[in-house]
C-alpha positions in Angstrom: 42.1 115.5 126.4 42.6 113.5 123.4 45.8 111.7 122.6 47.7 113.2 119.3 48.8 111.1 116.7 52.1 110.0 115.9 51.8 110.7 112.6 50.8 114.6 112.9 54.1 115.1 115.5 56.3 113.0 113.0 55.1 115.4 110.3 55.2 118.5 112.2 59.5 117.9 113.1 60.0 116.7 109.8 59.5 120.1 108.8 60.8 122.0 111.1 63.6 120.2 110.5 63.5 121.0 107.2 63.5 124.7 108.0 66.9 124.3 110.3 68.6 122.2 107.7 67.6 125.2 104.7 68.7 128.2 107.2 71.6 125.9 108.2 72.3 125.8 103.7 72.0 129.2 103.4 74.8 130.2 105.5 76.8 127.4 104.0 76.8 129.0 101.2 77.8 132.5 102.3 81.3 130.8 103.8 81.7 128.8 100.7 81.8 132.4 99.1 83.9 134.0 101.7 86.8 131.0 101.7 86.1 131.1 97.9 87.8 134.6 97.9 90.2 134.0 100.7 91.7 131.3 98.5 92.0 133.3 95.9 94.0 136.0 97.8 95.5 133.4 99.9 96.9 132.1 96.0 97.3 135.5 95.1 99.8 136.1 97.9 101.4 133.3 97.5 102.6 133.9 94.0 103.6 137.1 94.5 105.8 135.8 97.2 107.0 133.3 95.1 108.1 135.6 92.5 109.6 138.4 94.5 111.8 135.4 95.8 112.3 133.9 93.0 113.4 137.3 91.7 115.5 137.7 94.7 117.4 134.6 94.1 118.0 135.4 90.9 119.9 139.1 91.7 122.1 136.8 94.0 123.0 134.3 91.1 124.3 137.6 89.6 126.2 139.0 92.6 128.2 135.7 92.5 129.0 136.0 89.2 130.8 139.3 90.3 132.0 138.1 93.1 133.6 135.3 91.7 135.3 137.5 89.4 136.5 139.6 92.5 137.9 136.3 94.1 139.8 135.8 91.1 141.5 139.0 92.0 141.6 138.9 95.4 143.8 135.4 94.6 146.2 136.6 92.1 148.7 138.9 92.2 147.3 140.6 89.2 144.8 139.1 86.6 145.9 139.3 82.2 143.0 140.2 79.6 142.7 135.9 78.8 142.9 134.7 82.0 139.6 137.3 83.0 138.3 136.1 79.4 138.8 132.7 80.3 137.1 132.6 83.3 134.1 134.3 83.0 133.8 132.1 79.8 133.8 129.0 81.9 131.6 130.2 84.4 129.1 131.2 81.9 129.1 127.9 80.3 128.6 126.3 84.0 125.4 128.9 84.7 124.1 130.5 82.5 122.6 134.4 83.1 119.9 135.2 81.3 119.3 138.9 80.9 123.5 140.2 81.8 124.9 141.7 78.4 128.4 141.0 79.8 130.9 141.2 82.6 133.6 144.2 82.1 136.4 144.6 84.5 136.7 148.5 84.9 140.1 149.7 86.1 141.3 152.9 87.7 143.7 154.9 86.1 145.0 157.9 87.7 145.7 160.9 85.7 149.6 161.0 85.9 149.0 157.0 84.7 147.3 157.6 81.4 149.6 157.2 78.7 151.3 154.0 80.4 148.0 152.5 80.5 146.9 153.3 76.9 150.1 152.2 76.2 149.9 149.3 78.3 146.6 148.2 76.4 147.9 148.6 73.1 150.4 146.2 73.1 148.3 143.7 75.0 147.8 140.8 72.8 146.8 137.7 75.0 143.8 137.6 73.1 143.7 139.5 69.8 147.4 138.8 68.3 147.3 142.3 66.9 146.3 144.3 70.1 144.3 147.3 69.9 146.5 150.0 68.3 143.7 152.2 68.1 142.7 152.1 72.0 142.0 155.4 73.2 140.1 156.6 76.6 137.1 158.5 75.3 135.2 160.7 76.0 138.5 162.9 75.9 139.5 165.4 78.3 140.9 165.9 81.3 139.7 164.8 84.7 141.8 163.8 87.9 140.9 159.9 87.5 139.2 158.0 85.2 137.1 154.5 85.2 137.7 152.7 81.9 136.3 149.7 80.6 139.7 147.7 80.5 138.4 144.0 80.1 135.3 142.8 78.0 133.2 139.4 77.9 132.0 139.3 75.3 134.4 141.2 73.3 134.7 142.0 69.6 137.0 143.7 68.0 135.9 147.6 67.7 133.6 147.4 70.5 133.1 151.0 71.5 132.9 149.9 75.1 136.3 149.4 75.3 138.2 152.5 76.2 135.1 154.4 77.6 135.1 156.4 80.8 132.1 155.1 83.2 133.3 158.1 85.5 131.9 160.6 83.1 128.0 159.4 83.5 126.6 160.4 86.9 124.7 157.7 87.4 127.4 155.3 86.9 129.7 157.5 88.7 127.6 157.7 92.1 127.4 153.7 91.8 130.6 153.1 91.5 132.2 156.0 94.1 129.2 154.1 96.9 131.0 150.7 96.1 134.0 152.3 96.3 133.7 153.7 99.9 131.5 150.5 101.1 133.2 147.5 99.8 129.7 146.4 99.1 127.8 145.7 96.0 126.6 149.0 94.2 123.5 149.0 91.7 122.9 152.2 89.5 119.1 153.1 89.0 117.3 152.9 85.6 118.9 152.9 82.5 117.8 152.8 78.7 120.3 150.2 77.1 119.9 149.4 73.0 120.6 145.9 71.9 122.3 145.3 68.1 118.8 145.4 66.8 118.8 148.9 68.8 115.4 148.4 71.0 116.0 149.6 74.3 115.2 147.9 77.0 115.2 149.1 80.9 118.4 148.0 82.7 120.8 148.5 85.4 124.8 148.6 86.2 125.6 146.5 89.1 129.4 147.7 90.5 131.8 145.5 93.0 135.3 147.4 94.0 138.2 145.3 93.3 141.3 146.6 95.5 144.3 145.7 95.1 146.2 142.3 97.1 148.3 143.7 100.4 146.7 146.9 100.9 144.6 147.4 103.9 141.3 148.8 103.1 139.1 149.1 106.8 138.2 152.2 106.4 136.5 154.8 103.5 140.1 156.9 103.0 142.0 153.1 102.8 139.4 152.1 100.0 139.9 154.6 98.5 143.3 154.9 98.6 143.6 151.1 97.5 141.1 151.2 95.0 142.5 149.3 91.7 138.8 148.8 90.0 135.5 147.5 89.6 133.2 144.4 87.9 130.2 145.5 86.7 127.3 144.0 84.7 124.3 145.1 82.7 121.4 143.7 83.3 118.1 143.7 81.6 115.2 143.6 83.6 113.0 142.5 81.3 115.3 139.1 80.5 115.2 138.7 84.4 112.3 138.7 85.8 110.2 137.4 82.6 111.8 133.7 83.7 110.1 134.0 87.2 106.8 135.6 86.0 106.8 132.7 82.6 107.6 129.7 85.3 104.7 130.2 87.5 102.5 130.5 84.2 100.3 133.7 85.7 97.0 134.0 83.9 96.6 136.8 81.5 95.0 138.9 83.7 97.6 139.1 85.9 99.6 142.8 86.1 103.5 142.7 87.4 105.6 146.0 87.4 108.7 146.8 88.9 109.9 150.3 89.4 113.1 151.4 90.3 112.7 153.6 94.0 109.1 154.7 95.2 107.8 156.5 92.0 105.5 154.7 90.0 105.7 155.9 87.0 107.1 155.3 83.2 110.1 157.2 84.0 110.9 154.2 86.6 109.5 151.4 85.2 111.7 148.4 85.1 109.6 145.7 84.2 105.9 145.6 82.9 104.5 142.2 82.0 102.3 144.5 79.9 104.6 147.0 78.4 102.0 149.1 76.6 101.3 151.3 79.2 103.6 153.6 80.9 102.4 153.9 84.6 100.8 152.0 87.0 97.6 150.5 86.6 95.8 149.9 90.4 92.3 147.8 89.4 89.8 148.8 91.6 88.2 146.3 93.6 90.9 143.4 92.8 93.5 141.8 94.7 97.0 144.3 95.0 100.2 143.7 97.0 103.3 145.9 97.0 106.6 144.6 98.4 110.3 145.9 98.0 113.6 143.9 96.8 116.8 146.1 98.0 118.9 146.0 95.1 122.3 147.1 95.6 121.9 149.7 97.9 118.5 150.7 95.8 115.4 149.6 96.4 112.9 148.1 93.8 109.0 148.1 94.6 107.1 145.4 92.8 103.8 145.6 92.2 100.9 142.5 91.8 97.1 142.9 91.0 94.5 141.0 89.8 90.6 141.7 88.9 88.4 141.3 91.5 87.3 138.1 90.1 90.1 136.5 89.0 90.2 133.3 86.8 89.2 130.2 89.4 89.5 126.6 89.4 86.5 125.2 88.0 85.8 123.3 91.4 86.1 126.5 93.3 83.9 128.3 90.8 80.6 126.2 91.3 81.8 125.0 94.7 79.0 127.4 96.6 76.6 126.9 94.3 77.0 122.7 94.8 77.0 123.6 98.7 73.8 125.3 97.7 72.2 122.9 95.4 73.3 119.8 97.6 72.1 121.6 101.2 68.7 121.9 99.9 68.4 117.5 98.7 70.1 117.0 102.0 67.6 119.5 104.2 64.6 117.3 102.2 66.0 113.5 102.9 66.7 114.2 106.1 63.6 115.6 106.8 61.6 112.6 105.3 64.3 110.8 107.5 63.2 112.5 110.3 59.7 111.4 109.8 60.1 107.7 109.3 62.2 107.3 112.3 59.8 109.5 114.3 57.5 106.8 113.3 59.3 104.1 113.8 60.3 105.0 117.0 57.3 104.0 119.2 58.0 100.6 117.8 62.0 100.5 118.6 60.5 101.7 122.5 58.6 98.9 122.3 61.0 96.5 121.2 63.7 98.1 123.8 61.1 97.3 126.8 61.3 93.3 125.2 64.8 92.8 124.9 65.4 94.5 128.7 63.5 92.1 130.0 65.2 89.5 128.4 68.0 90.8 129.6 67.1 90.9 132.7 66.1 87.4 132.9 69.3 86.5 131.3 71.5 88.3 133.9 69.6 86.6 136.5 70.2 83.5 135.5 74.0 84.2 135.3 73.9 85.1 138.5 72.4 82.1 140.2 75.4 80.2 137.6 77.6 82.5 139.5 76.3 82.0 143.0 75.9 78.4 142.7 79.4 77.6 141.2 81.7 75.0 142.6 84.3 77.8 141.2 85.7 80.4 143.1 84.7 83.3 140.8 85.6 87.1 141.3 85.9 90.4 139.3 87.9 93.1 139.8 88.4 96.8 138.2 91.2 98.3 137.0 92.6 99.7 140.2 92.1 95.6 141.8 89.1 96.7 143.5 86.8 93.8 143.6 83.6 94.0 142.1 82.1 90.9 142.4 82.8 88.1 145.3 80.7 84.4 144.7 80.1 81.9 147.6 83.0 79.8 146.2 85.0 82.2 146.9 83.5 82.7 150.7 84.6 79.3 151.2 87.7 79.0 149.5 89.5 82.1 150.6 87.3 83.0 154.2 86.3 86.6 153.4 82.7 87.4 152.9 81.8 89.4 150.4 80.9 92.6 152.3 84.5 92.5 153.7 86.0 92.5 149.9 83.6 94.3 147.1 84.9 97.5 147.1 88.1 96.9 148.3 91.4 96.0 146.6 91.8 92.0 146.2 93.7 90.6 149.5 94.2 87.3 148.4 97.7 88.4 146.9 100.5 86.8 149.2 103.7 89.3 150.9 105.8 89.7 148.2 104.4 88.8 145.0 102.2 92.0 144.8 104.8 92.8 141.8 103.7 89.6 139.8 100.2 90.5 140.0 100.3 94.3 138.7 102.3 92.5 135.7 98.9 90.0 135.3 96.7 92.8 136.3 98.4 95.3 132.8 98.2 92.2 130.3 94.7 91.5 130.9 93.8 95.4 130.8 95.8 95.1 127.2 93.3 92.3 126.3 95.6 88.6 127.0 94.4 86.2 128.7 96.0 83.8 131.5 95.9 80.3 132.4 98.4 79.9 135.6 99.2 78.5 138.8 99.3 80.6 141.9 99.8 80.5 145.8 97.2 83.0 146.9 96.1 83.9 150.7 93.8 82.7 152.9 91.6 85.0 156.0 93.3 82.9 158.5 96.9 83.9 156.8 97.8 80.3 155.2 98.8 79.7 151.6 96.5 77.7 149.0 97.6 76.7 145.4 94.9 77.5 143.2 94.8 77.4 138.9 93.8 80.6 137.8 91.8 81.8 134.5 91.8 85.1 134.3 90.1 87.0 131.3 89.3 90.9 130.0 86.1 92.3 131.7 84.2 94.4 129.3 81.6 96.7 129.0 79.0 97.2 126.5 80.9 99.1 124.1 83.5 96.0 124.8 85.7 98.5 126.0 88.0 96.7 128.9 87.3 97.8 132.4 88.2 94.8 134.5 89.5 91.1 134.6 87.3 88.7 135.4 89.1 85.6 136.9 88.0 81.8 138.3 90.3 79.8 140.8 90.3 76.3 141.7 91.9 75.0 145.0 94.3 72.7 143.7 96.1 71.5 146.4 95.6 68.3 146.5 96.7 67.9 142.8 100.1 69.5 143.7 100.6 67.0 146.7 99.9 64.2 144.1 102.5 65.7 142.0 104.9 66.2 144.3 105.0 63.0 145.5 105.0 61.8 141.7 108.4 64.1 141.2 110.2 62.6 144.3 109.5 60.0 143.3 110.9 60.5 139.8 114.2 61.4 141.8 114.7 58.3 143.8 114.5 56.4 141.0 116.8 58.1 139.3 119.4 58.4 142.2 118.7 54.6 142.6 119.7 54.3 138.4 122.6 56.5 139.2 123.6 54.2 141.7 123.6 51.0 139.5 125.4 53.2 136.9 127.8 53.8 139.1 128.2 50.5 140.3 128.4 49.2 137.2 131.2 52.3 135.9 133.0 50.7 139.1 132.9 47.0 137.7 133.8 47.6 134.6 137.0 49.7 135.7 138.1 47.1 137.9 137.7 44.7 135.6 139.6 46.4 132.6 142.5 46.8 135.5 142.4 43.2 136.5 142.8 42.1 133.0 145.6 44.6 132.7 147.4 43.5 135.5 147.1 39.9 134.3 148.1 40.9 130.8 151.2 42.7 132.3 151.7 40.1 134.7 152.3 37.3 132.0 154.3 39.7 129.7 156.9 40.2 132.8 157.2 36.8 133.7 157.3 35.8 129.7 160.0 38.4 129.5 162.1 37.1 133.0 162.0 33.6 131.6 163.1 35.1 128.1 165.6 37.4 130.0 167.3 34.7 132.0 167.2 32.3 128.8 168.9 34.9 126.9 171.4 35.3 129.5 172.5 31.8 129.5 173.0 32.1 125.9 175.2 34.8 125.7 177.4 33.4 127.9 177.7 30.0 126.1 177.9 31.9 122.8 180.6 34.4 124.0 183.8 32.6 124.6 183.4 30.5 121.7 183.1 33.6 119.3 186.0 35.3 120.4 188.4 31.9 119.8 186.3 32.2 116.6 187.2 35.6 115.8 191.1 35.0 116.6 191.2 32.5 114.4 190.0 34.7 111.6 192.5 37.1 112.7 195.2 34.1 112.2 194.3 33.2 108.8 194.0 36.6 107.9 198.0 37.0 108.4 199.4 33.4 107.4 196.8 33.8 103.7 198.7 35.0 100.5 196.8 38.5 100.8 196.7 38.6 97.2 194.1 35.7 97.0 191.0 37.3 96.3 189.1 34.3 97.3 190.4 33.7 100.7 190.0 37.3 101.5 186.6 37.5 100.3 186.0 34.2 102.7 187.1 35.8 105.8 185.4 38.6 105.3 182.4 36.7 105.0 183.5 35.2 108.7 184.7 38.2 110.0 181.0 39.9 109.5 179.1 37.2 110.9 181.0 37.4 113.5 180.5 40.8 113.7 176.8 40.3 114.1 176.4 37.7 116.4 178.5 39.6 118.6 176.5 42.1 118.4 173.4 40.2 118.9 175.0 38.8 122.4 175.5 42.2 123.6 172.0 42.9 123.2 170.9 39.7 124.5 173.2 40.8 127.3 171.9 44.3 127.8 168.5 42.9 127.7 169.2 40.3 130.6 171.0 42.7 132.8 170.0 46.3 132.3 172.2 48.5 134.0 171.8 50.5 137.3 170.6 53.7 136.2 172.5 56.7 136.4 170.3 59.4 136.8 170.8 63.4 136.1 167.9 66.5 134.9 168.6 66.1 131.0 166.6 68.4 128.5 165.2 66.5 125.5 166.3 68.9 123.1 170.0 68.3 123.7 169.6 64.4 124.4 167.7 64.3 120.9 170.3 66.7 118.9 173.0 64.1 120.4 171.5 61.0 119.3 171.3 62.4 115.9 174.9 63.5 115.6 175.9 59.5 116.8 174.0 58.3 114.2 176.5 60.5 111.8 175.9 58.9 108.2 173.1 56.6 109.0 170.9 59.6 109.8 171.3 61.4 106.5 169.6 58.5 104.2 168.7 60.1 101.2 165.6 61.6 100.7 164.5 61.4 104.2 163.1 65.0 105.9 163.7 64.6 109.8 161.8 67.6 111.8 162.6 68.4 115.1 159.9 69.9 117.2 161.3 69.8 120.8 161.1 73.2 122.4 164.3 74.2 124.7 162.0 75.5 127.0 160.5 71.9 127.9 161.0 70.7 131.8 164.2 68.9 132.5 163.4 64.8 132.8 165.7 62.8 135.0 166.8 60.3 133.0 170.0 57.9 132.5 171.8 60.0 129.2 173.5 56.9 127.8 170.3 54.4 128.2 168.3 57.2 126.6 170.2 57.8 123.5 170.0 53.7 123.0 166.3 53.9 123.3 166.0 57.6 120.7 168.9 55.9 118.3 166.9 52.8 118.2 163.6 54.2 117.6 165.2 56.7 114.4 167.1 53.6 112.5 163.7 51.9 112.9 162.1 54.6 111.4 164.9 55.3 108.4 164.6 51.4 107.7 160.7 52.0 107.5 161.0 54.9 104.2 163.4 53.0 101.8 162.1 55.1 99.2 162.0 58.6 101.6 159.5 60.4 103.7 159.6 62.8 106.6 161.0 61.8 110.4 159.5 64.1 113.1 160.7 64.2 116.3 158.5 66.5 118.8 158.0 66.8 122.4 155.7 69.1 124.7 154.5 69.3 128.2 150.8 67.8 128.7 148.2 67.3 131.3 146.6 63.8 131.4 143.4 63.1 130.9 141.3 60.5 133.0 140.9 58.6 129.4 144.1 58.6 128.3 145.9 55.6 127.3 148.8 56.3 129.9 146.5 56.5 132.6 145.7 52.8 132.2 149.3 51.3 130.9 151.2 50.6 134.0 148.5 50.2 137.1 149.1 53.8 138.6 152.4 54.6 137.4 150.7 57.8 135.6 147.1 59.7 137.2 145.1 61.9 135.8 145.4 65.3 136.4 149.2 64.3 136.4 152.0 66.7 133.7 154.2 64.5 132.3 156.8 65.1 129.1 155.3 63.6 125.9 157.9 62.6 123.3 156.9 61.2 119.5 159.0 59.4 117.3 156.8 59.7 113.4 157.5 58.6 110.5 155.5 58.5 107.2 156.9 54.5 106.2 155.0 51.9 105.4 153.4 51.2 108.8 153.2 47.7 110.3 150.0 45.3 109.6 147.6 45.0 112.4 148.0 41.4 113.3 152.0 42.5 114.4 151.2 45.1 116.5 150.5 43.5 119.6 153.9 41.7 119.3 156.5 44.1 118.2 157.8 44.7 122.0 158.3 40.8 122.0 161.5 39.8 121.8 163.3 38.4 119.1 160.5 39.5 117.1 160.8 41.6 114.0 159.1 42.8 110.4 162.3 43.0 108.6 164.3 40.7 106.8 167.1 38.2 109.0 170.0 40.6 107.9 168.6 44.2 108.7 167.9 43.2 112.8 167.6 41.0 115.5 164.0 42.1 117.2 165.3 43.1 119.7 165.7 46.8 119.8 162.3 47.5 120.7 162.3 45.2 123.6 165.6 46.8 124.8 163.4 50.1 124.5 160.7 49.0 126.3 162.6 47.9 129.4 164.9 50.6 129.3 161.9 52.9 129.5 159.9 51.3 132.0 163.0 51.1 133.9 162.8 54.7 134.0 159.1 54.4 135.7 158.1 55.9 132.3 155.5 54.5 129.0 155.9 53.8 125.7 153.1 53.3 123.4 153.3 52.9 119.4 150.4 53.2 116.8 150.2 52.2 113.4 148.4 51.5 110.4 149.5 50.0 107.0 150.5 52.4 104.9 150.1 55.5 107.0 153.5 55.3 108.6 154.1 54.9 112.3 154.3 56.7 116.2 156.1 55.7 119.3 155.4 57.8 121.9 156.9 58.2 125.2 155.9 59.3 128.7 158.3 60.3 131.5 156.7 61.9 134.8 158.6 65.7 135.6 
């Protein structure tokens, strides 16, 4: 049999294909037609919808308008001619109603009640100043109760509306006697109402009962019974639905009527959007849809057609014939497309047969890279079932890989089963890992390995797997290891030195204060006893001294100034050096304390009041910041208020031109680095309360180079007449005495602090 030609099968589809593609075309074109005209009713619908909403809404804009004016009676104990002007007025200006010829408030008047009520109206001039003396109910005659128009917006003077009887037109009448008994809104059916130009136009009466405020009104017989009125309005249907139709801009051919009930005919027309004709028009063949609007207990049917070809968009008017047009080049290129890859398809066979064996060769060469890798390499599948197992990993881990391909990886220790599902979800999601892991051995040890884990993918690179190689790295871990202890014992050894060192240097800085305070006491002992032996010497000889002035003083003419002014002079040296022998004294021999629980507040406040006139130097502030509620101190009363009386004429003698002296104390825990923790080899530790007590003043502070002598004795800053140096070394001793601290700090012009220290 001989072989057929490519070319004569390639030609032979291309045109059958060709036949499909037309058929295939053809009935394109068809359901372009059909959704064609589905569109167009589906459009069709959808404006009549729109409208008979729209239309809808718009009879509820009107039944507000009435209801408002219902509130305002339902609110007021009765409602004047201006105030009803005045509010439908606003209201109107707010929304405007296209298509109402006015709001009227219609009010029943019984038939015993006529002439009070004409009457009544007359002489009503809240709006018109003269009234309307000519107001009369018309039509005339008698009937048991009548419904006049009693308020009108708009209103001009003469308007026959005024005055008439709506009782006396049936139509009006069965309106308003169905609101009456409902409560509800009431809508009378078609009427013919002229304009001032006198065209009529199709309209109708909507009617909401007013009753009056107090009066129940449940039932039919109560409404009735407690009827005081209505508010109607005319509307024009022509002025209210031409908005809706106009807005949606309906093409010509378009036919909208609305007919008042189920008749369709001219009698009932309401609306025509083309007036000339006085029934309904059905076109045969086009698109129609009837639907109903309830209308104040009346029930409009509105009708919609259109040709049966109605005006389309120009895309959907050539849209089938495109579909055909466009079908038929498509059925042709694809055919001839059908053809040259029929042709070409022996060769892509061809060159399919190449690149598999290529391919093939390839993969067989990664897998003689995989099976002869130092690397322990492995695959797994989504659910961790391993796919792929390489000697490496024979000889790394002990399984073979029959015992694992297949299976789920067991190389995942007790307990960490948790960290691999969370490795296993970020490679599915595509991230790769570089880590460190202790994995498990056949024989149940542990083995650190470094892991690289990567997405496995298919040929559509879709993941399916992660493909991961492991490296024993044990031995790299032992070297670290050993690296990072020994990293800590060097650092414990530094530690050590630091310490040792930290140790030193404390011991020394004590040693050197010991010293330092070692030399100061035995400075001051030799001071003290040399002091001592002057006082004595000095004592005796002052008080024959001061005698003698006292003898002079009586045997001297008293009027001579000159002598007086001469002892004087004696008697205040005196004076001084007396006084300086009682501190040298004091400061030789301190007393034996006499100890009692004293509260700083009260030992300060004391001090003060000694001081008397000293302590109220002129322009001098002095702040006292010692809370009551401080720990009592023992301490020696008298020997303190030395020490506190001392330390506040210092500071007075330190402002000469003013400034502020604060006194303040508070309860503190010290510190190992605080200052008092070092002064007095133990006295104070840290961790230790103690009583804190500042003496601050805002002077002119004392130069640098005196600092480190102003406890010595004898020495002072101020001039030979203003002290002896000696009341800070009193201080000091009578402090220390006291097992407490004193420390002061200063600075040249930023004023000075002496604080103090006394254990609780």
């Amino acid at each position: 049999m001989r072989a057929r030609h490519p070319a004569s099968g390639g030609i032979a589809l291309a045109t059958a294909t060709f036949g499909v593609l037309l058929t295939a075309t053809w009935f394109a074109w068809r359901y372009t037609l059909h959704v064609r005209s589905a569109l167009a009713a589906k459009r069709f619908e959808q404006r009549a919808a729109e409208i008979t909403a729209d239309l809808d809404q718009r009879l509820k804009l009107y039944v507000s308008l009435l209801q408002g004016v219902q509130g305002l009676y339902a609110a007021s104990r009765s409602v004047e001619r201006d105030e009803f002007v005045t509010y439908v007025n606003r209201v109107n200006q707010i929304a405007p109603y296209p298509g109402a010829v006015g709001i009227r408030f219609v009010e029943r008047v019984p038939a015993d009640a006529v002439d009070a009520f004409i009457q009544r109206v007359r002489t009503d001039t809240s709006v018109h100043a003269e009234g309307y003396p000519e107001f009369q109910i018309h039509p005339p005659g008698q009937r048991e109760e009548y419904y006049v128009n009693t308020y009108l917006y708009p209103m001009n003077q003469g308007d026959s509306a005024l005055g008439f009887d709506i009782r006396t037109e049936a139509s009006r009448r069965e309106a308003c006697e169905r609101a009456r008994d409902s409560g509800e809104l009431s809508a009378t059916g078609r009427m013919i109402f002229s304009q001032d130009q006198g065209k009529p136009e199709s309209s109708i009466r909507l009617v909401l009962p007013i009753y009056r405020n107090g009066v129940p009104h449940g039932t039919p017989e109560q409404r009735r019974a407690a009827l005081q009125g209505f508010v109607t309005s005319v509307i024009h249907a022509q002025a209210l639905v031409a908005e809706a139709v106009r807005i949606r801009a309906l093409a010509p051919e378009w036919d909208v009527e609305i007919f008042d009930g189920a008749l369709l005919d001219g009698e009932h027309r309401l609306y025509d959007v083309h007036p000339a004709t006085e029934a309904a028009r059905p076109i045969a063949g086009g698109l129609q849809r009837a639907t109903t609007v309830g209308v104040g207990g009346r029930t409009w049917t509105l009708i919609f057609a259109t040709p049966s070809r109605p005006e389309l968009p120009r895309l959907e008017e050539f849209l089938p014939w495109m579909v055909l047009g466009i079908g038929a080049l498509l059925s042709g290129l694809v055919s001839m497309l059908v053809h040259v890859l029929t042709t070409a398809k022996n060769r892509a066979a061809a060159l399919a047969e190449r690149m598999t064996a290529n391919l093939r060769q390839t993969a067989n060469a990664l897998q003689a890279v995989v099976q002869a890798s130092p690397v322990a390499i492995l695959s797994m599948n989504a659910q961790g079932e391993v796919l792929t197992w390489n000697p490496a990993a024979e000889r790394l881990f002990g399984w073979s890989e029959q015992e694992v391909v297949g299976k789920l990886v067991p190389i995942v220790p007790e307990g960490r089963q948790e960290d691999f599902r969370t490795v296993m979800q970020e490679e599915l999601a595509g991230t790769g890992h570089a880590l460190e892991r202790p994995c498990l051995r056949k024989d149940g040890s542990l083995v650190e390995v470094s892991v690289l884990a990567a997405p496995l993918r298919n040929a559509n690179g879709a993941i399916i797997g992660v493909l991961s190689l492991l490296t024993d790295i044990t031995e790299r871990k032992r070297s670290e290891e050993q690296l990072r202890q020994a990293n800590v014992d060097l650092l414990k050894r530094e530690r050590a030195v630091l310490n040792v060192l930290a140790d030193l240097k404390n011991s020394h800085e004590r040693l050197q204060m010991a010293q330092t305070q070692l030399i100061q006491a035995e400075k001051m002992s030799v001071v003290g006893r040399l002091a001592s032996g002057i006082a004595h010497e000095v004592k005796n000889p002052l008080q024959v001294i001061t005698q003698g002035v006292d003898y002079l003083q009586g045997e001297l003419p008293s009027d001579d100034r000159r002598y007086a002014e001469a002892i004087h002079l004696i008697r205040d040296a005196v004076i001084r050096a007396d006084r300086i022998v009682r501190e040298l004294l004091s400061y030789s021999r301190p007393s034996r304390l006499q100890l009692s629980p004293v509260a700083l507040h009260a030992l300060v406040s004391k001090s003060l009041e000694l001081l008397g006139r000293q302590a109220a130097v002129g322009n001098v502030q002095i702040l006292i910041e010692v809370p009551e509620t401080l720990p009592m101190v023992m301490l020696d009363d008298n020997q303190m208020q030395q020490v506190f009386i001392n330390l506040i004429v210092n500071a007075l003698h330190a402002m000469p031109a003013g400034g502020t002296l604060t006194i303040r104390a508070a309860e503190r825990l010290l510190a190992a680095d605080d200052p008092l923790t070092r002064l007095r080899l133990g006295e104070f530790q840290a961790g230790e309360r103690v009583v804190v007590c500042e003496v601050q003043d805002t002077g002119i502070g004392i130069p640098e180079d005196a600092l480190s002598k102003v406890f010595d004795p004898f020495f002072t800053t101020k001039p030979p007449e203003e002290g002896t140096g000696l009341g800070l070394s009193i201080s000091r001793a009578i402090i220390e005495h006291h097992r407490g601290a004193i420390v002061l700090r200063s600075a040249p012009g930023q004023g000075t602090t002496v604080a103090m220290a006394f254990h609780i």
